[in-house]
C-alpha positions in Angstrom: 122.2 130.7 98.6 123.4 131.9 102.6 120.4 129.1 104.0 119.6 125.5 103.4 116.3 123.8 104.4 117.0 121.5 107.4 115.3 118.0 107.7 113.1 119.7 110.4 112.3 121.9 107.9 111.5 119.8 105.1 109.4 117.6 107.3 107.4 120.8 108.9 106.1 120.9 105.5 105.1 117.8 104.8 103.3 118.0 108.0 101.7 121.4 106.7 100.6 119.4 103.7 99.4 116.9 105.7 97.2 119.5 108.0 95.8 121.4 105.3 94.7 118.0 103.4 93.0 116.8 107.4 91.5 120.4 107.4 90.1 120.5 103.5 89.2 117.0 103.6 87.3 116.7 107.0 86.0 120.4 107.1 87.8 121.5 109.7 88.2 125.5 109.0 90.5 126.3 111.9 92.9 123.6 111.1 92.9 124.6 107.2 92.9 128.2 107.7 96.3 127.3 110.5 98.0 126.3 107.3 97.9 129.8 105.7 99.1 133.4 106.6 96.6 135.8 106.6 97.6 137.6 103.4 98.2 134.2 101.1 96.1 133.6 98.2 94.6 130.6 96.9 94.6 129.7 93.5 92.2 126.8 92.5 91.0 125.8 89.2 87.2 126.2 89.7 87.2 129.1 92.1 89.7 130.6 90.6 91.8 133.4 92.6 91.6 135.1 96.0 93.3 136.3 98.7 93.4 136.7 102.6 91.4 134.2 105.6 87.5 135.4 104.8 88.3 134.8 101.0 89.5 131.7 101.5 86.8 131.1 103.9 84.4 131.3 101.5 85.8 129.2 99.1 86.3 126.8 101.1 82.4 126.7 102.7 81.7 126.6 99.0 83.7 123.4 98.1 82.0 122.0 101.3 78.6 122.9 101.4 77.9 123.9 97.9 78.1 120.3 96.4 78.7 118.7 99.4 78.1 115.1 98.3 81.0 115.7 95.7 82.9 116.6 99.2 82.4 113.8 101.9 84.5 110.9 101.5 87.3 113.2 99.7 91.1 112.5 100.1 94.0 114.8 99.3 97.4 113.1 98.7 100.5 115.0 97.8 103.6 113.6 97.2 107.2 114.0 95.4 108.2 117.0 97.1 110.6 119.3 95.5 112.1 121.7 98.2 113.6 124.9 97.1 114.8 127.6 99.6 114.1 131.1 98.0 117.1 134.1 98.6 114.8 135.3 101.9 115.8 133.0 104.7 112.4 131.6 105.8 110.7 131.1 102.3 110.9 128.3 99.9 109.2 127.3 96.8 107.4 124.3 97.0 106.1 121.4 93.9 104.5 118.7 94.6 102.1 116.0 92.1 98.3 115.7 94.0 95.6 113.2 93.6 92.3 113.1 94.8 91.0 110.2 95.6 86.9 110.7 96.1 84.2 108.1 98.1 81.2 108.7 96.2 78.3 109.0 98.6 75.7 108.1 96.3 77.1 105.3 94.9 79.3 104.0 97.6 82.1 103.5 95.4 85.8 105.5 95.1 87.7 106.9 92.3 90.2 109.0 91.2 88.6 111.8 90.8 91.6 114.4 89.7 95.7 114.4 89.6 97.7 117.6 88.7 100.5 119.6 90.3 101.2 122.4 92.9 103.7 124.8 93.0 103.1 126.9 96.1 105.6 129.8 98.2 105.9 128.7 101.9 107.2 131.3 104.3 108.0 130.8 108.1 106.1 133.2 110.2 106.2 132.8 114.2 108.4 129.6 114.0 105.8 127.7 111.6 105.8 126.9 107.9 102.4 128.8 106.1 101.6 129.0 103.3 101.6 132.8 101.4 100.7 131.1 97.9 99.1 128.0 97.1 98.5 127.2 93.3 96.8 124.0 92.2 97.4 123.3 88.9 94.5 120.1 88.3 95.4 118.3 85.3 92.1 118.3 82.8 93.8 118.3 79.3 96.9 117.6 77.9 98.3 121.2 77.6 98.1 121.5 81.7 100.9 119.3 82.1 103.9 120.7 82.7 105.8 118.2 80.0 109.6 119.4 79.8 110.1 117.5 76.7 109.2 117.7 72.6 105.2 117.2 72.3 104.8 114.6 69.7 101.7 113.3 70.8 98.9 114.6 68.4 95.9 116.5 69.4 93.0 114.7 69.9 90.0 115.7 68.4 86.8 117.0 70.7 83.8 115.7 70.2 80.5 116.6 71.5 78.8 114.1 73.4 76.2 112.3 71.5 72.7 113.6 71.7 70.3 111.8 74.5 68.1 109.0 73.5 64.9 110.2 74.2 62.7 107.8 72.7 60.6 106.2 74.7 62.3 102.9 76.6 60.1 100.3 74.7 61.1 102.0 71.4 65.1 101.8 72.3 67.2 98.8 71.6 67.5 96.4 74.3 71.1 95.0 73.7 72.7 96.9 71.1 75.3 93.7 70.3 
């Protein structure tokens, strides 16, 4: 490799994960839309794929307004950054573990609502670290983890939920102990 990552470096992009997490979480579009070039894509697991600012855009006024008391209250935290510096000077590869810690508006109450991994392409445009690919890969079976080692673990079976108890509530059972 003819370039390393500096420490300024690495911590320009923790800071770039920190701005795009304040711009996703808050709803701040400039400040999340500063965090990518104009040609990276976006790769989330319930939006799936899509590429460029107004795409993004979208997506994003979707996760916000769409459901949005799923949104308020939500918190992004990445963490255990892996750092690689790709053969272009200026790019890197990027992995990281996310959670998503959720305030639940109705409820008044927080939760984990997801963990998973990203693995996204950085490149330095104008003296700034963007991102030109971000991938989230959110964790919601066992097969999405990215386990290195021998699966031994057996496959649990999937059950469909139980049907509704639809009787009416003086005919259901009070305490079922």
């Amino acid at each position: 490799m003819s370039w390393t990552l500096s420490a300024l470096d690495r911590l320009e992009i923790q800071e770039l994960y920190a701005r795009y997490a304040w711009g996703i979480d808050l709803a701040d579009l400039d400040m999340a839309l500063s965090t990518f070039t104009q040609d990276a894509s976006f790769d989330h697991l319930w939006q799936g794929k899509v590429e460029g600012h107004a795409a993004i855009t979208e997506n994003l006024k979707s996760l916000w307004y769409d459901r949005q008391h799923w949104w308020i209250g939500r918190h992004h935290l990445m963490n255990h950054f892996i750092m690689d510096p790709r053969e272009e000077e200026g790019e890197a590869d990027v992995r990281c573990f996310f959670q998503i810690i959720q305030w639940n508006a109705d409820y008044g109450t927080t939760f984990v609502m997801g963990i998973g991994t990203r693995d996204d392409r950085l490149v330095k445009r104008d003296g700034r670290w963007k991102y030109f690919r971000l991938h989230v890969n959110a964790w919601t079976t066992a097969d999405q983890v990215p386990w290195k080692s021998e699966r031994t673990m057996p496959e649990r079976p999937r059950h469909a939920a139980p049907p509704a108890d639809t009787r009416p509530f003086s005919e259901q059972t009070q305490d079922p102990w």
